[in-house]
C-alpha positions as CSV (number, residue, x, y, z in Angstrom):
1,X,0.0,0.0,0.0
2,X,0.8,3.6,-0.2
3,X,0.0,7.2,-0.3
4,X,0.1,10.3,-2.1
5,X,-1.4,13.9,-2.0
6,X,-0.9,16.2,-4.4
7,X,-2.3,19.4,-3.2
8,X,-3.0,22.3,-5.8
9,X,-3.5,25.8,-4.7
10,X,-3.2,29.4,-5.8
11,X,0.6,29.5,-5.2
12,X,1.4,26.2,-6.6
13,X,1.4,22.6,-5.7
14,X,2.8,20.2,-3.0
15,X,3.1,17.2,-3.7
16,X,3.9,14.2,-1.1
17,X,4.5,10.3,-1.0
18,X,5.4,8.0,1.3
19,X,8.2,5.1,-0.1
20,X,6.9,1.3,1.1
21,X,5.9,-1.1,-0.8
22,X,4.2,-4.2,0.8
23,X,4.1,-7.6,-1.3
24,X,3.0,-10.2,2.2
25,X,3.9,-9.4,6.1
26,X,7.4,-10.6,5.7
27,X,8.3,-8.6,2.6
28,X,8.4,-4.8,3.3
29,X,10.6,-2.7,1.3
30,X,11.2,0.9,0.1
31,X,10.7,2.4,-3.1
32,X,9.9,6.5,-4.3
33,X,6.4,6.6,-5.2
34,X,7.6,10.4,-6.5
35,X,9.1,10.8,-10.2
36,X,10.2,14.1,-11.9
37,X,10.7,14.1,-15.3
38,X,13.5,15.7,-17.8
39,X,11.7,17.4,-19.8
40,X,11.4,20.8,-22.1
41,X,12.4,24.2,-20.1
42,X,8.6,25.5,-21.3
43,X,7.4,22.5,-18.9
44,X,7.5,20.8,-15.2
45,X,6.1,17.3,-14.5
46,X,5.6,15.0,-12.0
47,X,4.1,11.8,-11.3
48,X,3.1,9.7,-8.3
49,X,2.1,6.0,-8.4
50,X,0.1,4.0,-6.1
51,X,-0.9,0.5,-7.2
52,X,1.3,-2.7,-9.0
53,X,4.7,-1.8,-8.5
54,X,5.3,-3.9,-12.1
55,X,2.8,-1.9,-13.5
56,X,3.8,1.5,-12.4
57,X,8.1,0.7,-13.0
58,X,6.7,-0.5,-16.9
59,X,4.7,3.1,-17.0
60,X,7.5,5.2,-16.2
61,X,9.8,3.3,-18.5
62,X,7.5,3.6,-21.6
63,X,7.0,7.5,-20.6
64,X,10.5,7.9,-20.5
65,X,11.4,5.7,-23.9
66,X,8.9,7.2,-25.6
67,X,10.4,11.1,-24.7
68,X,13.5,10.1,-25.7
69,X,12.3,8.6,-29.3
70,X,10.1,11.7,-29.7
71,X,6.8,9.7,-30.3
72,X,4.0,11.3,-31.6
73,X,2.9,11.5,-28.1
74,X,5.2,12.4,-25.4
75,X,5.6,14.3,-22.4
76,X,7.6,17.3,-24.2
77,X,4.8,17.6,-27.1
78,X,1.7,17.9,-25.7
79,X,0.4,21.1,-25.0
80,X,-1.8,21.0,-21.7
81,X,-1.7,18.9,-18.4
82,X,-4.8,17.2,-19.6
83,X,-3.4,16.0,-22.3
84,X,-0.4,14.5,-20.5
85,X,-2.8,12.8,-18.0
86,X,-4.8,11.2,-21.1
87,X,-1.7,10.2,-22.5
88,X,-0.5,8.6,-19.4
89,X,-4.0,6.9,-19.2
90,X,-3.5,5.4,-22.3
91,X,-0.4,4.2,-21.4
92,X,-1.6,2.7,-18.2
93,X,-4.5,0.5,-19.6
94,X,-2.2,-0.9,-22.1
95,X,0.6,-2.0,-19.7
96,X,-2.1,-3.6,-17.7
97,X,-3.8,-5.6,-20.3
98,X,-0.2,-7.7,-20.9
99,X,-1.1,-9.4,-18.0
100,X,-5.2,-10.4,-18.8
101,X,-5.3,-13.6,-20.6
102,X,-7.8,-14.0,-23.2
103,X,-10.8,-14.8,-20.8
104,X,-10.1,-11.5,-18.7
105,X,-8.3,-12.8,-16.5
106,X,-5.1,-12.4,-14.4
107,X,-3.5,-14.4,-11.9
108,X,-2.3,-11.1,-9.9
109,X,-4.0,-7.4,-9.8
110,X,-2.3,-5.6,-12.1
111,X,-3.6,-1.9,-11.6
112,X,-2.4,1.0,-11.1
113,X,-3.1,4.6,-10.0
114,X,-1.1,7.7,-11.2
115,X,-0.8,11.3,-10.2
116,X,0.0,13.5,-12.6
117,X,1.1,17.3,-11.5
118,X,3.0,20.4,-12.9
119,X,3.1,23.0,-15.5
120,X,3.2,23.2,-19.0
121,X,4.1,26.8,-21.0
122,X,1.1,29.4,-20.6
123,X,-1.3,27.3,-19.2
124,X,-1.7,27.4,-15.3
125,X,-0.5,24.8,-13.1
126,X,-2.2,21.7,-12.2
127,X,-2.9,18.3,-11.3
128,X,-4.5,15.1,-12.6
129,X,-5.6,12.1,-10.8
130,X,-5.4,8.9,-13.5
131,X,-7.4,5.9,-12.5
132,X,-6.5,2.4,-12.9
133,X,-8.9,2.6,-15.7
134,X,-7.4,5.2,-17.6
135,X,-10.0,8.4,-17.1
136,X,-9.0,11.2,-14.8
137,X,-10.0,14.0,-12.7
138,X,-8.5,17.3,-11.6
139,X,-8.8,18.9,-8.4
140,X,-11.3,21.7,-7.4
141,X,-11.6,24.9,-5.7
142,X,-14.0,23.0,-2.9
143,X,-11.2,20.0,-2.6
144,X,-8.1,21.3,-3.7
145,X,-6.5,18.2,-3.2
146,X,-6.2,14.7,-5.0
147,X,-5.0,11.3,-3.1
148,X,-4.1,7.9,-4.2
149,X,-3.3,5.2,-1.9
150,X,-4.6,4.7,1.5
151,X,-6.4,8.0,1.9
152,X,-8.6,7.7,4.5
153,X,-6.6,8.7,7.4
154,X,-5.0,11.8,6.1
155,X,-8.0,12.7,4.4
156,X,-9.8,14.6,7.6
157,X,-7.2,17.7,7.8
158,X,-6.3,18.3,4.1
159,X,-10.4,18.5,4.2
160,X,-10.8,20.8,6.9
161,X,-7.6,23.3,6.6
162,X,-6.5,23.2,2.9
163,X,-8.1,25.8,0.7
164,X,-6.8,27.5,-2.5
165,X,-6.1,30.2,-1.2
166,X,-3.8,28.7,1.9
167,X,-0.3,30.0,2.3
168,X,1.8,27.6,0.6
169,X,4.3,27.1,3.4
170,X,1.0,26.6,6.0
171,X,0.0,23.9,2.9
172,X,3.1,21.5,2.8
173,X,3.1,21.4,6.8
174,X,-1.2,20.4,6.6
175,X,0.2,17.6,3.8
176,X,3.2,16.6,6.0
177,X,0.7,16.3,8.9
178,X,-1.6,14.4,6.5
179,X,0.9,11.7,6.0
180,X,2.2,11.3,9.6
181,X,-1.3,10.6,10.7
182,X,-1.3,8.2,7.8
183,X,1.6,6.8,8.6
184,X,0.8,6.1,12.7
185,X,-2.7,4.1,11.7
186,X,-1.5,2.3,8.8
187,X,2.1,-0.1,9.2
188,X,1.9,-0.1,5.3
189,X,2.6,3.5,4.7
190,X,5.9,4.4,5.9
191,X,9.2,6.6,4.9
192,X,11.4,8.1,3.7
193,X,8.5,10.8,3.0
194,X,9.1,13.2,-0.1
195,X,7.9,16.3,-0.4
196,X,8.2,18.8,-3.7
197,X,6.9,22.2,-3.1
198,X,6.5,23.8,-6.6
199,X,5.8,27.7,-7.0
200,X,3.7,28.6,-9.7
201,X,5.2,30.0,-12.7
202,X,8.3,29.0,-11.7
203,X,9.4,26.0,-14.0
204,X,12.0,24.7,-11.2
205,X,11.9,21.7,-8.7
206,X,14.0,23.4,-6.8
207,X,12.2,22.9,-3.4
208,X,12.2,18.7,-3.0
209,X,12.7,17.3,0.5
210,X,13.2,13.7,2.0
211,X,12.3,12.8,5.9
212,X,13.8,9.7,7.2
213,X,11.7,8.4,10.3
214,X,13.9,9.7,12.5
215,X,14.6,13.2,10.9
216,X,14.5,15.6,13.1
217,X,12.1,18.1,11.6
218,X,9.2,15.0,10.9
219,X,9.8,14.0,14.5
220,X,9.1,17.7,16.0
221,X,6.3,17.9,13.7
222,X,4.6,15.3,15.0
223,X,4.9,16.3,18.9
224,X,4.0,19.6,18.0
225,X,0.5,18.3,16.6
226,X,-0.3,15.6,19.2
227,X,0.8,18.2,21.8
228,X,-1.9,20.4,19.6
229,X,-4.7,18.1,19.7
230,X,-4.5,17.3,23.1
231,X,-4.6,20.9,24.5
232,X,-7.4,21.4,21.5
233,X,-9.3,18.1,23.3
234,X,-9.5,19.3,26.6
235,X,-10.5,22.6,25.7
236,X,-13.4,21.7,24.6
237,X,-16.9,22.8,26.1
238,X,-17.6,20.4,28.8
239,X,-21.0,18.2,28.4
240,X,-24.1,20.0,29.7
241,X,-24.9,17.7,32.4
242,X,-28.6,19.3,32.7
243,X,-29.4,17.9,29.0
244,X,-28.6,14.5,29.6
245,X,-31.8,12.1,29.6
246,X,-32.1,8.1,31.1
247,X,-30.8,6.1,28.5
248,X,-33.6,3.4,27.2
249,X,-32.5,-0.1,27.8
250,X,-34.2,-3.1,25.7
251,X,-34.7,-6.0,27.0
């Protein structure tokens, strides 16, 4: 299992993946879920993968191949993000069908779940999520976030803080918070945690950082925010005693 967020606001994106993969209980491993690509000065891409790890390693290697061999479709030629991310589709489905027999079958899951982030020439920045399917969505200005993985945990803060309009230092530290809680309710999501912050209009990937679990700045990160919660918890308004009512018991 994994995770990813790719958050996508006024000032530009974050974008944030953990690094286990998980193939049984006694085979745990790392590998970056977090790609950039070479590309054109005119354009910035990234990509993050959740999903098959076969799948994923044969979808980065056709990208790449076919940017080098100048396809007719490639990452330097097309001219918008949504493009890209119906290219990459396309690329997706066909990797996975090499392993569906005739019958539809397949004796492992072969799918995979991309997503696809940057900034090509004029156009503004942006980010794609690509199913295992090969359609896509973008974010919003209500969710300004996509997630692939195991969302559910670091879903509740990006929803509640992250706007488009956040500060985007305030952003990477609500998607680094995101992932920790991830990361303490699920043993399958784990570091080193990367972290690209890109600034809109910027065309530079300057800003790319990896936490170890015991980096320092993860680990005071986390105290801070427990420390947080718990002085939030027992400020809370006490329960009004007076509005309490017998409780109905069913025999």
């Amino acid at each position: 299992m994994t995770y990813c967020i790719a958050a996508s606001i006024d000032e530009g994106l974050i974008l944030v993946s953990d690094s286990r993969t998980n193939a049984g209980i006694d085979n745990v491993s790392t590998h970056g879920k977090m790609h950039a690509f070479k590309t054109n000065d005119d354009r910035k891409i990234v990509l993050l993968c959740a999903g098959n790890l076969a799948t994923t390693q044969a979808v980065l290697e056709q990208l790449h191949r076919d940017k080098i061999k100048n396809a007719g479709v490639n990452l330097n030629n097309v001219e918008c993000l949504s493009e890209a991310a119906a290219y990459l589709g396309h690329v997706s489905v066909e990797k996975q069908k090499q392993h569906i027999n005739p019958e539809g079958q397949s004796a492992f899951n072969p799918s995979a779940s991309f997503i696809l982030a940057g900034q090509i020439g004029d156009e503004p920045h942006g980010a794609f999520m690509v199913y295992a399917e090969g359609n896509s969505i973008t974010s919003s200005a209500n969710t300004p976030f996509l997630q692939i993985g195991e969302s559910k945990y670091g879903k509740p803060i990006l929803d509640r803080f992250l706007k488009l309009g956040t500060p985007i230092d305030e952003a990477a530290r609500c998607c680094l918070v995101s992932m920790d809680s991830t990361i303490r309710s699920n043993a399958s999501v784990g570091p080193p945690v990367e972290m690209l912050m890109y600034r809109k209009n910027s065309f530079s990937f300057d800003e790319y950082y990896c936490f170890d679990d015991d980096d320092d700045y993860l680990l005071q990160l986390r105290r801070s925010w427990e420390n947080k919660l718990r002085e939030a918890i027992a400020a809370l308004p006490g329960l009004n005693k007076q509005a309490s009512k017998a409780m109905r018991v069913d025999l």
